[in-house]
Biopython code that builds the backbone (N, CA, C, O; Angstrom):
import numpy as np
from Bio.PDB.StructureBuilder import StructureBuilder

atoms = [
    (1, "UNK", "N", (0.824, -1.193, 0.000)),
    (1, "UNK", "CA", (0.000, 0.000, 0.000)),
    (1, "UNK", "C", (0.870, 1.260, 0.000)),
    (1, "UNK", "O", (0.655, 2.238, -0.716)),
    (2, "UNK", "N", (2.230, 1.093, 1.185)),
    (2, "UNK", "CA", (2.431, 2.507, 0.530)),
    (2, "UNK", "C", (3.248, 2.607, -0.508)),
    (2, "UNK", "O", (4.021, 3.559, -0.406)),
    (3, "UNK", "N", (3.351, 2.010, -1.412)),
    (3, "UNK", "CA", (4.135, 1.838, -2.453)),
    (3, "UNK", "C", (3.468, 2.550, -3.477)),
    (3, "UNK", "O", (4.147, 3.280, -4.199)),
    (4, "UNK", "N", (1.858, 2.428, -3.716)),
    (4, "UNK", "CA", (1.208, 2.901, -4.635)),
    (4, "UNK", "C", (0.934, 4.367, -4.763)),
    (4, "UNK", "O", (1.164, 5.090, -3.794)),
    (5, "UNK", "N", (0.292, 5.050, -6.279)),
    (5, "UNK", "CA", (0.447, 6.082, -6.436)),
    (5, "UNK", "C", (-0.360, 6.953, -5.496)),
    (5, "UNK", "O", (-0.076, 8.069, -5.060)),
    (6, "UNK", "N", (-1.344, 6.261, -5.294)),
    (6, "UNK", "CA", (-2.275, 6.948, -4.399)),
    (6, "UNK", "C", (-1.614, 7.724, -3.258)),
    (6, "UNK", "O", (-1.430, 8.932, -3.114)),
    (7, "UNK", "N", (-1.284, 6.577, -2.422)),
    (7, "UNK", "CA", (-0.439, 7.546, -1.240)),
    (7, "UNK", "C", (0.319, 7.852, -1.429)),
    (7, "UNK", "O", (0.597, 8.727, -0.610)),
    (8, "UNK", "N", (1.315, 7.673, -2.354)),
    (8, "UNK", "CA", (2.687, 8.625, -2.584)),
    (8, "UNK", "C", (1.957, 10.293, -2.398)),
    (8, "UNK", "O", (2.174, 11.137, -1.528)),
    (9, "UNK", "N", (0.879, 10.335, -3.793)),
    (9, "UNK", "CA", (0.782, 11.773, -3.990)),
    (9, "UNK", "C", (0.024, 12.218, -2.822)),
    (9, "UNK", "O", (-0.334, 13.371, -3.061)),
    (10, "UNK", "N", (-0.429, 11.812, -1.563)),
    (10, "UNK", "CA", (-1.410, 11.804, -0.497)),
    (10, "UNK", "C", (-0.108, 12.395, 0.342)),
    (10, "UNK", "O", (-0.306, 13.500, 0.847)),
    (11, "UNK", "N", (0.939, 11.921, 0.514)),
    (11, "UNK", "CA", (1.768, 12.033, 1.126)),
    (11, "UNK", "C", (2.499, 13.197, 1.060)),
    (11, "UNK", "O", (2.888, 13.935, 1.965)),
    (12, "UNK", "N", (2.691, 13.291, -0.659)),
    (12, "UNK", "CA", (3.702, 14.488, -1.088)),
    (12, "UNK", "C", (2.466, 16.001, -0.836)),
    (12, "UNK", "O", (2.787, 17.115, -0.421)),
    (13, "UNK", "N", (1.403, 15.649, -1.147)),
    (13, "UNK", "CA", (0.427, 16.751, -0.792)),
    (13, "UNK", "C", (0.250, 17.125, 0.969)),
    (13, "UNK", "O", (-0.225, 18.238, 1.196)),
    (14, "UNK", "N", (0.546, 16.403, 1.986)),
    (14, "UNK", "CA", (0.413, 16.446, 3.148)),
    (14, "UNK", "C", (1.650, 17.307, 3.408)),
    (14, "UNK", "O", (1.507, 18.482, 3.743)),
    (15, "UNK", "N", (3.025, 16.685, 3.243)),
    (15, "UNK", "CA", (4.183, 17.493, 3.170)),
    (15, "UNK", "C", (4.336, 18.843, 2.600)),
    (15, "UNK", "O", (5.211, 19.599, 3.025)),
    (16, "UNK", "N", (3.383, 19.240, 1.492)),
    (16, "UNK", "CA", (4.074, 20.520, 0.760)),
    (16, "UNK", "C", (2.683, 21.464, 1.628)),
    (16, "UNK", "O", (2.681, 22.662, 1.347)),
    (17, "UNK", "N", (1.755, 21.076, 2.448)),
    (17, "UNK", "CA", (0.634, 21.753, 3.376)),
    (17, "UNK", "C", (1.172, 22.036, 4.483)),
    (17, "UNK", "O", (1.119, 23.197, 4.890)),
    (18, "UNK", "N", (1.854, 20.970, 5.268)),
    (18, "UNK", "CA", (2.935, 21.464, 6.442)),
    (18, "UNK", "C", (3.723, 22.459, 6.163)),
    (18, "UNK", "O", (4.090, 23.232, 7.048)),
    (19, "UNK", "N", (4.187, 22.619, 4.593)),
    (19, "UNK", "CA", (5.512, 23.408, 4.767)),
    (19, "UNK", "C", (4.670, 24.778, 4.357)),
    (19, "UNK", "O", (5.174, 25.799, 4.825)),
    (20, "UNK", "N", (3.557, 24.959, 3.619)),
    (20, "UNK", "CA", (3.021, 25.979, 3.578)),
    (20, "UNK", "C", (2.528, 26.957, 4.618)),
    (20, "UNK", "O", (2.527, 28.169, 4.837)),
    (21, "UNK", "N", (2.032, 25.614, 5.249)),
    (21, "UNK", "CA", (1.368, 25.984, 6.792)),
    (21, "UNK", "C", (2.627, 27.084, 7.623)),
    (21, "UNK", "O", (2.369, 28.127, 8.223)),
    (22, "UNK", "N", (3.714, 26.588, 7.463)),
    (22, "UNK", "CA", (4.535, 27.048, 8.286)),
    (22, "UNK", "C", (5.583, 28.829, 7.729)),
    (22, "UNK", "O", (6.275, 29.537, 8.461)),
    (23, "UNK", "N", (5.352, 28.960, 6.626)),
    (23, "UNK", "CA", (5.576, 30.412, 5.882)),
    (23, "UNK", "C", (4.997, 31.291, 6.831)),
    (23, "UNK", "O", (5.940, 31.990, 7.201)),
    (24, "UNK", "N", (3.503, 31.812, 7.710)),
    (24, "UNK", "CA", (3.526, 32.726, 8.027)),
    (24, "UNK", "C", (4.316, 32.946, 9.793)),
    (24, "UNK", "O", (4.599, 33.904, 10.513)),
    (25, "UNK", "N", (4.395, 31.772, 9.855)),
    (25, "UNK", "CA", (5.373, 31.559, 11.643)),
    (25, "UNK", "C", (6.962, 31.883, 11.061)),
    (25, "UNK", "O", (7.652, 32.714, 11.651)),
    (26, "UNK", "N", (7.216, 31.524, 10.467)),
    (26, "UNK", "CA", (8.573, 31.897, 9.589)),
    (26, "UNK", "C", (9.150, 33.464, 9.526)),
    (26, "UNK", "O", (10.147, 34.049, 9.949)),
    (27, "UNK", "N", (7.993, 33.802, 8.780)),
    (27, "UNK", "CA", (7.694, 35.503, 8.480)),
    (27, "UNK", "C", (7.754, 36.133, 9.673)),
    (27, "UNK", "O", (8.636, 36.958, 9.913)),
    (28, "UNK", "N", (6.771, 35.785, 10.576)),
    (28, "UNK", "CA", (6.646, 36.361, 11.529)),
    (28, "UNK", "C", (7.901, 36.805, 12.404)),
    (28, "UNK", "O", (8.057, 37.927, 12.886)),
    (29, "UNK", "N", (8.947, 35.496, 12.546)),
    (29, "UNK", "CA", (10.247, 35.499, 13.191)),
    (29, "UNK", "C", (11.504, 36.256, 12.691)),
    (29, "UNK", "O", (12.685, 36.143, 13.021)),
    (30, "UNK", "N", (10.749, 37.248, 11.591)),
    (30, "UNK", "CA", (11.697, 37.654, 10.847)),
    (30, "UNK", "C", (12.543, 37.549, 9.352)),
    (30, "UNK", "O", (13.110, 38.388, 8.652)),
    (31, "UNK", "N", (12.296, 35.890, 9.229)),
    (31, "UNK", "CA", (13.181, 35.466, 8.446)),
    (31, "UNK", "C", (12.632, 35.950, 6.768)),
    (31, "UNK", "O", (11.443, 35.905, 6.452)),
    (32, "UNK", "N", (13.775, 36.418, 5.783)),
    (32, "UNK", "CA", (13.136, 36.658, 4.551)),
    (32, "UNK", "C", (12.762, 36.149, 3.530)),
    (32, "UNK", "O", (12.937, 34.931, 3.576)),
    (33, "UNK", "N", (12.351, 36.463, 2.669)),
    (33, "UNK", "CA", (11.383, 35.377, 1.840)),
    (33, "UNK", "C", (12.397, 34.564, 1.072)),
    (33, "UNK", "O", (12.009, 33.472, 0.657)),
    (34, "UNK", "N", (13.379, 34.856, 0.873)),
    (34, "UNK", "CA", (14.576, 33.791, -0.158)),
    (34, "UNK", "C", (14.995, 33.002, 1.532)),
    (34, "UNK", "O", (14.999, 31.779, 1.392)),
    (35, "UNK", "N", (15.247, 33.327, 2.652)),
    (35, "UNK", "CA", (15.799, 32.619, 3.656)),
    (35, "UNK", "C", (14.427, 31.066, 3.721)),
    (35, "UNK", "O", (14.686, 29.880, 3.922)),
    (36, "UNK", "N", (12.941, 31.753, 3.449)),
    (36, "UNK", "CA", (11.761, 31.101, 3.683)),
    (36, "UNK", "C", (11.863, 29.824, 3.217)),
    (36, "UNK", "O", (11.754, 28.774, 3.850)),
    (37, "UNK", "N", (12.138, 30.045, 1.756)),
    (37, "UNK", "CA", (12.151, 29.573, 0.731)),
    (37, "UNK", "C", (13.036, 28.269, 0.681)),
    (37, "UNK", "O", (12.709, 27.133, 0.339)),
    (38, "UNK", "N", (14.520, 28.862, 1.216)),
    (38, "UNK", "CA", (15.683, 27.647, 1.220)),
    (38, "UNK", "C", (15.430, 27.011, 2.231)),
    (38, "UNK", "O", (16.416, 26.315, 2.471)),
    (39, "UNK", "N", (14.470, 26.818, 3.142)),
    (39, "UNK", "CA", (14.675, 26.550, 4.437)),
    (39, "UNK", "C", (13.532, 25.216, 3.960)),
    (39, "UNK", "O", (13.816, 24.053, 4.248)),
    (40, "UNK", "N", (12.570, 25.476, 3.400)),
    (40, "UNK", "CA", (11.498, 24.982, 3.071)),
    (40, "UNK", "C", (12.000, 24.346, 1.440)),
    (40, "UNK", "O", (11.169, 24.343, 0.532)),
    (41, "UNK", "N", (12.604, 24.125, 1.341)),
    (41, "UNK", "CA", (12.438, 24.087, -0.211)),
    (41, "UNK", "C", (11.575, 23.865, -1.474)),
    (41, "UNK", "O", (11.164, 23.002, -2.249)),
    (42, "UNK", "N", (11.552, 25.605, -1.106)),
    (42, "UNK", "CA", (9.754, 25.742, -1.637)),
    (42, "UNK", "C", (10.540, 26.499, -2.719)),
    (42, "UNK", "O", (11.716, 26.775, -2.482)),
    (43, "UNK", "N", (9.863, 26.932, -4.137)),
    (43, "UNK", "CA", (10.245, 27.791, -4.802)),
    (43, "UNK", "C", (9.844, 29.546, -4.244)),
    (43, "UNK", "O", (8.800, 29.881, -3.684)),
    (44, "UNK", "N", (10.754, 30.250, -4.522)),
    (44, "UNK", "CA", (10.436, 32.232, -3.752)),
    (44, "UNK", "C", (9.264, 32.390, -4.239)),
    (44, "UNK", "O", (8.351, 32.596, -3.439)),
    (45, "UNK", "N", (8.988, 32.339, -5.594)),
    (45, "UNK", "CA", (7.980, 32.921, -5.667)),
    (45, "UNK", "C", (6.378, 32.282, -4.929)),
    (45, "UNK", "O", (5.337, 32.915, -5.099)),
    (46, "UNK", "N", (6.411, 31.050, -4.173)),
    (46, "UNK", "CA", (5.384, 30.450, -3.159)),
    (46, "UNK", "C", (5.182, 31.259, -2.340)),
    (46, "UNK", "O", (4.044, 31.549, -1.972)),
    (47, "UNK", "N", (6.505, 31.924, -1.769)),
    (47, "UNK", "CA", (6.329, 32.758, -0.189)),
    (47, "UNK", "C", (5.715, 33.437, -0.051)),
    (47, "UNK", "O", (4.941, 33.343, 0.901)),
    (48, "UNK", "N", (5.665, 34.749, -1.067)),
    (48, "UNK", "CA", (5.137, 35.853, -0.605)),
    (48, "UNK", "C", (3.814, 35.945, -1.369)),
    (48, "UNK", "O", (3.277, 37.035, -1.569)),
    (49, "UNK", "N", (3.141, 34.440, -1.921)),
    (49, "UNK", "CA", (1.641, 34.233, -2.566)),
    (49, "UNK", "C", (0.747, 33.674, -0.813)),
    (49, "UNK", "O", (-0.338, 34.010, -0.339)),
    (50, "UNK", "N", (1.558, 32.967, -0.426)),
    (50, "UNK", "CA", (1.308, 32.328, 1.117)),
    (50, "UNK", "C", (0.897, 33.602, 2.329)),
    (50, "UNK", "O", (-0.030, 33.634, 3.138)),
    (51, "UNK", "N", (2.022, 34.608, 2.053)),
    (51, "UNK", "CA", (2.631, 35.515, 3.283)),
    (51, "UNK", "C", (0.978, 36.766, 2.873)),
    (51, "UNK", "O", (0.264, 37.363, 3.679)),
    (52, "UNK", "N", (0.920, 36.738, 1.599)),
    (52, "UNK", "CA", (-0.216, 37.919, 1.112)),
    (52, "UNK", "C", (-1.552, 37.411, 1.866)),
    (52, "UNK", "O", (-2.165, 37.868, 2.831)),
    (53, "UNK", "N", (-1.803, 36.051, 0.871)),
    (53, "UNK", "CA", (-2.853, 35.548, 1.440)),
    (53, "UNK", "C", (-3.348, 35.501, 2.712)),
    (53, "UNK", "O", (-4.549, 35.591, 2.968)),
    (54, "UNK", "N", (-2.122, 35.306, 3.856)),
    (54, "UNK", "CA", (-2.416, 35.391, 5.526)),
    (54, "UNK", "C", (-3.161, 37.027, 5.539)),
    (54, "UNK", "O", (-4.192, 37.191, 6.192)),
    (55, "UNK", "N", (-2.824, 37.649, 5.122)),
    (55, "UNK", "CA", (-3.321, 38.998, 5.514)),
    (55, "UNK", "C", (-4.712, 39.544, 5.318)),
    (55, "UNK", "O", (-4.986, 40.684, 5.693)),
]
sb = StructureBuilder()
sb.init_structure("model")
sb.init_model(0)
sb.init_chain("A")
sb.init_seg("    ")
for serial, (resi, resn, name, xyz) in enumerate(atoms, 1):
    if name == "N":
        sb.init_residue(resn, " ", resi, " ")
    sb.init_atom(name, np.array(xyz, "f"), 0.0, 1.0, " ", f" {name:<3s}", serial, name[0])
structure = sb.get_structure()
């Protein structure tokens, strides 16, 4: 079971929600949106679509 595609992409979608989740606690602490970014290895331009949206 977890071999199949199903949960792979269940999985990879759970992971890239945590790391989204976590952009505006990030922000908050200061850190800048390319620091956000490498930390998360999210692409820059994610951050500050994430960081807007909180507002």
């Amino acid at each position: 079971m977890r071999e199949s595609v199903i949960y792979q992409d269940i999985l990879e979608e759970g992971a890239l929600t945590a790391k989204l989740n976590s952009i505006p606690r990030l922000s908050v602490l200061g850190l800048s949106v390319e620091q956000i970014a490498q930390a998360l290895d999210l692409e820059i331009e994610q951050v500050p679509e994430v960081i807007e949206g909180q507002n």
